[in-house]
N, C-alpha and C positions, 0 to 999 in steps of 0.2 A: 034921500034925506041927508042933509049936510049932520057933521061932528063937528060939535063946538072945537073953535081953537084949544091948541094948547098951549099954555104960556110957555116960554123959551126956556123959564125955570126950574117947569116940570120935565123937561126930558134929560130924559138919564141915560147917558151914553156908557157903551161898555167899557170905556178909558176912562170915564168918572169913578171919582171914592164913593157916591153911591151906588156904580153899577160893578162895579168890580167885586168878586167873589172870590174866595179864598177856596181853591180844590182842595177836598175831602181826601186823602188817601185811603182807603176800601180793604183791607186783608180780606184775600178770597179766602175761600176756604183749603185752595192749599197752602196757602200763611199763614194760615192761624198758628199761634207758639203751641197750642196742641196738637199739631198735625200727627206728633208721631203716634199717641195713641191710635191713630184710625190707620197710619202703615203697620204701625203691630199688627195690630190684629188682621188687617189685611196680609200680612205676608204668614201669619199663625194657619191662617186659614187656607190660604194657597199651598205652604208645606205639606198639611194633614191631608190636602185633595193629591198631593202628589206621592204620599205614603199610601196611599189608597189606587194610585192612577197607575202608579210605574209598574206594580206587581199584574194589577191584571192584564197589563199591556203582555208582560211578559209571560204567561201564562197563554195570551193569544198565539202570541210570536212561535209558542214552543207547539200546540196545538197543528200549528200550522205545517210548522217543521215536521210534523208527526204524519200530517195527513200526507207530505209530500217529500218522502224521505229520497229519491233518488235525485231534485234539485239539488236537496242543500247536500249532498254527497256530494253531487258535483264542486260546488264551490268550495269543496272542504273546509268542514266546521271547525277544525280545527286550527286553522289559521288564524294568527291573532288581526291579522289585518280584517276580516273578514268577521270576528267577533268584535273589535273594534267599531267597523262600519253599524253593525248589528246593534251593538247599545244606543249609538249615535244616532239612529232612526228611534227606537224605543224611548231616548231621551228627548226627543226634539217631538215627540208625537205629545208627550206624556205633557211636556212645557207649554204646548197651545191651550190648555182648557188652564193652569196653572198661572198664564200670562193675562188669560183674559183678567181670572179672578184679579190680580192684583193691578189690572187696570182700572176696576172700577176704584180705585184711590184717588183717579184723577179726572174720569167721567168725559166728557166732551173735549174737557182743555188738551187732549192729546190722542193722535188718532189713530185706532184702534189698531189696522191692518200692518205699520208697520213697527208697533208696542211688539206686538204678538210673533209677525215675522222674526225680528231682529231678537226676539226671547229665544223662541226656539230655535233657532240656526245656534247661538252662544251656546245655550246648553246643552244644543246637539255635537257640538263641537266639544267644550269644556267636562261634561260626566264621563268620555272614555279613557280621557285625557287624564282627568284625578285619579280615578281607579286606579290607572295605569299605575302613578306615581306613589299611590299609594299602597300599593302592593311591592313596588321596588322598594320604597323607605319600608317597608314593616319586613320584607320577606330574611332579612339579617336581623331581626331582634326575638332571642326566642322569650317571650313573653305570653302570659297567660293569654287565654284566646277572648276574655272579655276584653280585656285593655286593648286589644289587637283591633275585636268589631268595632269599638268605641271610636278610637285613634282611626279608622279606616273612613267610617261613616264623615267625623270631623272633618276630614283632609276632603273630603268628596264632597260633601254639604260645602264647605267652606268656600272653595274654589270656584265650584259650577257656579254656587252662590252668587258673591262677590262679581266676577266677571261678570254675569249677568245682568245683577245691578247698576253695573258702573256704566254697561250699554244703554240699561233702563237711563241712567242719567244724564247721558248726551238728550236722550229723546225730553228730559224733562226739562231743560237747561232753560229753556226761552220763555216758561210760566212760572216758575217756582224757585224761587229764592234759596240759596244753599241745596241746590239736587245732592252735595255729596251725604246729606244729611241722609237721604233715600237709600245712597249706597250704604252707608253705615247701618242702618236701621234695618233691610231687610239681609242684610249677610250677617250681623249678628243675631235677629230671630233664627235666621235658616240654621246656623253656628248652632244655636242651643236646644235648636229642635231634635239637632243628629245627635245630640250629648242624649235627650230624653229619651229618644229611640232607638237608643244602642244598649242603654239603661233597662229599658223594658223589656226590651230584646232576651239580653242575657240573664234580666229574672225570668223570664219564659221558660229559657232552656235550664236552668237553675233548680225551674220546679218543676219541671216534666221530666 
């Protein structure tokens, strides 16, 4: 069955001012200008999984140490290289479930395996590293012992934090408009999470 003509008038080419359409610009949802509400609480909630993750980690590690005590004599526990390497596992174990959680912030737009790799390798590298530094800056100030956990935890949080982020932010660079926004946002949560838990901390020991 033939189609009536079309008059020459009616066709509307995509180089015409009737066909030509004006692109919509779209903010996903990691543009939206309230994006950081949903990193807050994303990285609120990643911190508290790792206030919760690192301890039992380390409880394992020590278990472990207990059940196989003529290894770790061999390796002497006592060396700091060796306690070093030892947080540095502990922390990079503890940063996988910790990376996932704050990946779901970005969902599909970014992928998964090496969010999470490139998390915990940084953190595994960067927690033995704060400590470290942070015990050398405090170990010269004789100061009350809260201000001491307080400032210790801050310098740790801070750091491991921060670095961490700033890795997270190369990975986010190619979706998300202003990533340093990402770095600011979850190293200042991380930041006032250590002030809360060091807080807590020392009313614990305070009231016991």
């Amino acid at each position: 069955m033939l189609e009536p003509p079309i008059n020459p008038q009616q066709r509307v080419s995509a180089d015409s001012p009737q066909g030509y359409h004006v692109p919509i610009a779209r903010l996903t949802n990691l543009n939206q200008p309230n994006r950081w509400k949903r990193w807050v609480a994303v990285n609120g909630v990643a911190c508290f999984g790792a206030i919760i993750i690192f301890p039992i980690i380390v409880i394992i590690a020590t278990f472990i140490q207990n059940m196989h005590p003529l290894i770790f004599d061999q390796l002497d526990s006592e060396n700091l290289l060796f306690f070093m390497l030892g947080l540095g596992i502990m922390a990079a174990l503890t940063a996988i479930p910790v990376a996932m959680i704050q990946h779901t912030a970005f969902g599909a737009a970014i992928p998964r395996r090496p969010w999470v790799a490139k998390s915990a390798l940084t953190a595994g590298l960067l927690l033995p590293t704060s400590m470290f530094l942070a015990q050398f800056s405090l170990q010269s100030l004789n100061q009350h012992y809260g201000f001491t956990l307080i400032i210790s935890l801050l310098i740790v949080f801070s750091i491991t934090s921060f670095g961490t982020a700033l890795i997270q932010g190369l990975e986010i660079q190619a979706v998300v408009e202003y990533p340093r926004d990402w770095v600011w946002i979850s190293s200042l949560t991380w930041s006032s999470m250590s002030i809360l838990l060091g807080s807590l901390l020392l009313a614990l020991v305070l009231l016991l």
